[in-house]
Backbone bond lengths (Angstrom), bond angles and torsions (degrees), N, CA, C in turn:
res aa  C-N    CA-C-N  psi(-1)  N-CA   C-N-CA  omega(-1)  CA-C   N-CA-C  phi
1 X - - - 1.450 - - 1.529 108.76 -
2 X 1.652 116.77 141.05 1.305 98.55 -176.88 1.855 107.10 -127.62
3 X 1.489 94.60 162.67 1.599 108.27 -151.88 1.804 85.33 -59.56
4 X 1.402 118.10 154.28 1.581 135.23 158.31 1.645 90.04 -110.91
5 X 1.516 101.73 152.88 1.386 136.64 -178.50 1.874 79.59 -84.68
6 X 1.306 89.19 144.79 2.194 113.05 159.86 1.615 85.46 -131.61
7 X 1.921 94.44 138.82 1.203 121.48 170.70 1.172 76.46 -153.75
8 X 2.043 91.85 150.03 1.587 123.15 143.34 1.673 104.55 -97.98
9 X 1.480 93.43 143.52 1.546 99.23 166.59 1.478 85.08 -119.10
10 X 1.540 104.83 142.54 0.983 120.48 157.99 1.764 134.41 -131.70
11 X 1.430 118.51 136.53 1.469 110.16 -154.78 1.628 107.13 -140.59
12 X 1.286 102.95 121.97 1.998 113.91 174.54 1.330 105.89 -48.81
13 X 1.450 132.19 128.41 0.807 135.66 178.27 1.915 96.25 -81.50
14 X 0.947 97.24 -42.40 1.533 110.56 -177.97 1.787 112.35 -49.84
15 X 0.967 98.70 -29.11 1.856 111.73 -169.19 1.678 108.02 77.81
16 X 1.233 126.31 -10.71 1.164 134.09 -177.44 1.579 119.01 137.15
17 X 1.396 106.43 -19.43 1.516 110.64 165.51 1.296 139.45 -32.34
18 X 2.000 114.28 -35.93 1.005 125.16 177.96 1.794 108.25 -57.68
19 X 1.821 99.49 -40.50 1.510 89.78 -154.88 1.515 112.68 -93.15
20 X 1.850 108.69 0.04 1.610 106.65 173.28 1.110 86.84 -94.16
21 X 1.549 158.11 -7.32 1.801 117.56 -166.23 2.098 84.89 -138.72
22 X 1.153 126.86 -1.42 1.392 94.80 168.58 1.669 112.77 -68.81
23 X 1.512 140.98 -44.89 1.142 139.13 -171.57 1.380 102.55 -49.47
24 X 1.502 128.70 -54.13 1.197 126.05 178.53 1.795 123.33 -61.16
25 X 1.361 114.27 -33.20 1.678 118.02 168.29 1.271 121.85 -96.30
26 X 1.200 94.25 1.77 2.174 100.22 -158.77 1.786 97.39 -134.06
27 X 1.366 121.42 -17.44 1.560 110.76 -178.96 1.264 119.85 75.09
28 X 2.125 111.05 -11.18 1.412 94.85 173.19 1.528 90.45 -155.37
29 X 1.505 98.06 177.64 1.964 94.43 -165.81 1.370 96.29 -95.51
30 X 1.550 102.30 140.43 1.037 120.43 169.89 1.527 109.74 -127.57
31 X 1.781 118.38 105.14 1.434 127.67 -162.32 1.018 97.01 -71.71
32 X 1.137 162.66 -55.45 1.600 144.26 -172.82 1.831 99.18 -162.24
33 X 1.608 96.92 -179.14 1.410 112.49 -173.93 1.877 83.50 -119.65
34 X 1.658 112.19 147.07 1.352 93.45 -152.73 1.882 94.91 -141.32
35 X 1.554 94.87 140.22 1.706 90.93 -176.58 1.470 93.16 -133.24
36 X 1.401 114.56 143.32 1.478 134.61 168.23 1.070 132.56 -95.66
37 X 1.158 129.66 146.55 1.238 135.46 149.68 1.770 131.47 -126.98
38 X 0.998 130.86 148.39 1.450 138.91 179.57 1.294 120.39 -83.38
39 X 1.140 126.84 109.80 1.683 114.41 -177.38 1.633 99.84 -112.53
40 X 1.439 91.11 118.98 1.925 94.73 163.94 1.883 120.52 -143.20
41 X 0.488 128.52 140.93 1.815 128.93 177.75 1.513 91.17 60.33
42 X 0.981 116.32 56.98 1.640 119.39 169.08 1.575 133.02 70.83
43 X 1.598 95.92 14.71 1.408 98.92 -176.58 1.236 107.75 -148.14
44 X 1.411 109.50 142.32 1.693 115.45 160.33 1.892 117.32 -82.46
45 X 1.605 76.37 129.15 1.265 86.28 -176.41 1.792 112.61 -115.64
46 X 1.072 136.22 123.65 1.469 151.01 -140.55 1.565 115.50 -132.94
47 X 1.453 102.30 158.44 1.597 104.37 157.49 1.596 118.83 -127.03
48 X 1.216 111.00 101.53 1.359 126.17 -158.82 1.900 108.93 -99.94
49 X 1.138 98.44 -148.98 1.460 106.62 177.02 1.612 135.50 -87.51
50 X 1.600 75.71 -5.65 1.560 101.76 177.51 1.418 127.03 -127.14
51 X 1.198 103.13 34.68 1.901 122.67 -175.80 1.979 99.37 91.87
52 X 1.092 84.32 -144.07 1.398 88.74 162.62 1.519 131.85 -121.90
53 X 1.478 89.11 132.32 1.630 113.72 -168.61 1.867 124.24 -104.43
54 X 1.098 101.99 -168.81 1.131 89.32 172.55 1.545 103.95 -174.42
55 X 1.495 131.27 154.12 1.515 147.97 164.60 1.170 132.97 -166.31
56 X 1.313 132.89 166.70 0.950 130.69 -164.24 1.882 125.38 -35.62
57 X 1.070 117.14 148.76 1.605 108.01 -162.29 1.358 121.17 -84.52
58 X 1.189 127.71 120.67 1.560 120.98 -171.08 1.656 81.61 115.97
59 X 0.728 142.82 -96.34 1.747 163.84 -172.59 1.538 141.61 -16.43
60 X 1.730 91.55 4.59 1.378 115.73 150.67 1.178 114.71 -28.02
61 X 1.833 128.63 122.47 1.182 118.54 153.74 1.579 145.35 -64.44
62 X 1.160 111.96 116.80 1.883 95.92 -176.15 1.772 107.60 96.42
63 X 1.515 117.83 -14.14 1.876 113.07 174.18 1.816 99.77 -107.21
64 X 1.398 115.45 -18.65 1.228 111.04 -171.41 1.272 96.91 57.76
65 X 1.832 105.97 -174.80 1.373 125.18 -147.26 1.770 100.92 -73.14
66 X 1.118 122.80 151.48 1.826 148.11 172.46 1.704 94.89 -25.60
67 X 1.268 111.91 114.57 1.834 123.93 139.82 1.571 115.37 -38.92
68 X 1.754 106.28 -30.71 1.604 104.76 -151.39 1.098 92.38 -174.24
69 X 1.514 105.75 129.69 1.754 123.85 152.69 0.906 149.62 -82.94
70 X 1.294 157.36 31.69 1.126 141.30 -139.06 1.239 123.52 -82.29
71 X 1.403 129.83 131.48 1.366 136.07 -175.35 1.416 97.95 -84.92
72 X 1.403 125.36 134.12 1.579 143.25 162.22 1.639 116.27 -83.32
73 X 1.205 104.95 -17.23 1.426 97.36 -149.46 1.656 118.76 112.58
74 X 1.229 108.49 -153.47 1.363 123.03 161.72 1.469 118.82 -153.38
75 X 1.232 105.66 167.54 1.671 114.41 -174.53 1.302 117.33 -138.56
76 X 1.641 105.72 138.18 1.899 100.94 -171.64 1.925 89.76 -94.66
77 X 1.138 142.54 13.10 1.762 134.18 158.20 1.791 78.28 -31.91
78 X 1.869 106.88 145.66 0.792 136.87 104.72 1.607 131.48 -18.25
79 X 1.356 118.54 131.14 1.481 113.69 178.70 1.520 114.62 -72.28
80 X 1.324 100.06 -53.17 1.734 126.33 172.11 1.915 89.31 -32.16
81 X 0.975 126.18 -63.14 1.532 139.32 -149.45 1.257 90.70 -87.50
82 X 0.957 160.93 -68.17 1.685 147.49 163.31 1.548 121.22 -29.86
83 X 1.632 113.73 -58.67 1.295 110.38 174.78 1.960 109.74 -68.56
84 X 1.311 122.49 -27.86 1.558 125.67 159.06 1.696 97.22 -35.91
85 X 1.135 113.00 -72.82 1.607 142.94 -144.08 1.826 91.90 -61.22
86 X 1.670 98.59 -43.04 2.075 93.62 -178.54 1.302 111.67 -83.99
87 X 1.823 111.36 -27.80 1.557 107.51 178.33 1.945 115.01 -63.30
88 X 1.710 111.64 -20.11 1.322 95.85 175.61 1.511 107.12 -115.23
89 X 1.190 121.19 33.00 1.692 119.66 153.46 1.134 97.46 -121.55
90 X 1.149 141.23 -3.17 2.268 128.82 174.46 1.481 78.09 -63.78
91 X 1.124 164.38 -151.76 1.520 149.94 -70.76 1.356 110.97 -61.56
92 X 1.730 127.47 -12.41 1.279 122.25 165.22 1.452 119.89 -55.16
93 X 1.417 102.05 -37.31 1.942 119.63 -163.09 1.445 111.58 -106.74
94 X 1.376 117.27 53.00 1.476 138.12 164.99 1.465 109.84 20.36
95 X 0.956 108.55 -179.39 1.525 119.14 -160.07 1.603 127.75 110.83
96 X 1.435 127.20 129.61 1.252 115.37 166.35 1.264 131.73 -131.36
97 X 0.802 109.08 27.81 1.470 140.89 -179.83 1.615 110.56 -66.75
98 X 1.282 138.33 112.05 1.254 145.18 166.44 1.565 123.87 -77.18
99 X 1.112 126.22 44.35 1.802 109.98 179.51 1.697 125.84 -111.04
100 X 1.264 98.23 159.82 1.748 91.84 -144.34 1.795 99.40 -64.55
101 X 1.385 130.69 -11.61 1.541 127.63 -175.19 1.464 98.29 -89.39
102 X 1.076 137.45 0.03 1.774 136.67 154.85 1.292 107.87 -85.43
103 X 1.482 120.68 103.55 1.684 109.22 159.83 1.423 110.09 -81.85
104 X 0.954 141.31 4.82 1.715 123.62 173.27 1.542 103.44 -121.92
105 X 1.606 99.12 77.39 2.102 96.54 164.59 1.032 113.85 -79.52
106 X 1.836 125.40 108.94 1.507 92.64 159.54 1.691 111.77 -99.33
107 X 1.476 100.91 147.91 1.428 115.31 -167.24 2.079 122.53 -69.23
108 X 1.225 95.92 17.88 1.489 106.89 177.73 1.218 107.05 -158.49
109 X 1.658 111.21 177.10 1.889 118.95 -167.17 1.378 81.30 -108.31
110 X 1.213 128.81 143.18 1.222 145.62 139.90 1.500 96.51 -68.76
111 X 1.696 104.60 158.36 1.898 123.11 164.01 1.503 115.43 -48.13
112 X 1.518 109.94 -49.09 1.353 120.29 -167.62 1.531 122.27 -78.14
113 X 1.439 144.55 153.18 0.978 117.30 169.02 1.726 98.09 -116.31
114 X 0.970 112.27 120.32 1.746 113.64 -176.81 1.723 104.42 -92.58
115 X 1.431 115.20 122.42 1.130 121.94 179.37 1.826 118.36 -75.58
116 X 0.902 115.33 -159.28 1.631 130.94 -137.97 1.840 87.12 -100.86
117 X 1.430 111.52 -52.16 1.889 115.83 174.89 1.422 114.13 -82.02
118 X 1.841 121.35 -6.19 1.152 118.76 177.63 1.687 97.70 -85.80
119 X 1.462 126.77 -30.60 1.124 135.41 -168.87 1.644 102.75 -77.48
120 X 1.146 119.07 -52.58 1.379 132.64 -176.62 1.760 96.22 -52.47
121 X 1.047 98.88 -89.82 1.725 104.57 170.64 1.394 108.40 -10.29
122 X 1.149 127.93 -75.74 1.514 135.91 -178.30 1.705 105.47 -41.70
123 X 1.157 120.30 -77.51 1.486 117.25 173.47 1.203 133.62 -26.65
124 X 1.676 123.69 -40.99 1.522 140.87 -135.14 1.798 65.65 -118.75
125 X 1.448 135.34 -52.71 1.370 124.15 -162.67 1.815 97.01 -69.64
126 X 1.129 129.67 -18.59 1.610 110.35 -169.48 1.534 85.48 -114.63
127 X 1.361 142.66 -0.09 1.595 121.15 143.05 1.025 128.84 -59.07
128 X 1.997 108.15 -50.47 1.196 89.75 -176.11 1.405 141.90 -98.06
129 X 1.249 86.43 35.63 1.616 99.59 -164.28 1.723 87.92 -76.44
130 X 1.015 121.79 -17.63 1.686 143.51 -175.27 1.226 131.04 -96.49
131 X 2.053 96.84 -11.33 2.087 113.17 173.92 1.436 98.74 -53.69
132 X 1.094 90.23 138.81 1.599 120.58 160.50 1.443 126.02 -115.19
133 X 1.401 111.67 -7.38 1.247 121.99 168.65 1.432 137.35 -158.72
């Protein structure tokens, strides 16, 4: 089995807005408003508008390419065993939306709404329980 690279991409939703006009409305800097994604075995994998999704990396519609990279390492997980691993936590990360470019529908709203770094977090924690480097 061979090791996959873990990266976070990470991208301002703001484009940079947060960090020229919060000091001026807010009294203190606030560097961006911030959305993630997971890249492993060649794909970014996300929490979008439709539970969690995933596509090609960099290739977010509408944020353009990564603010920020971060290298994880890598992980020998199985792919099969990761996408297992999102098909039984997608009913944590709301959404009900059915369309065929989402593989993880879950079919009801949970109470909670778990955001985009609560989702990220979760992933990068059941990779690396599997870093190798």
């Amino acid at each position: 089995m061979s090791e996959q690279r873990v990266q976070l991409y990470v991208y301002d939703l703001t484009k940079g807005l947060a960090a020229q006009l919060s000091p001026l409305f807010l009294g203190k800097l606030i560097e961006g408003v911030w959305h993630t994604g997971v890249v492993v075995y060649g794909t970014e994998y996300f929490f979008g508008g439709l539970g969690i999704e995933y596509t090609s990396p960099g290739t977010l519609p509408m944020l353009g390419p990564p603010d920020k990279i971060v290298d994880l390492g890598s992980t020998s997980i199985p792919e099969d065993v990761f996408l297992d691993y999102l098909y039984d936590i997608s009913s944590q990360y709301l959404w009900v939306f059915v369309l065929p470019q989402n593989l993880f529908n879950p079919y009801y709203k949970p109470t909670v709404l778990k955001r985009t770094i609560c989702w990220s977090t979760t992933a990068i924690t059941f990779l690396t329980k599997w870093l190798s480097s």
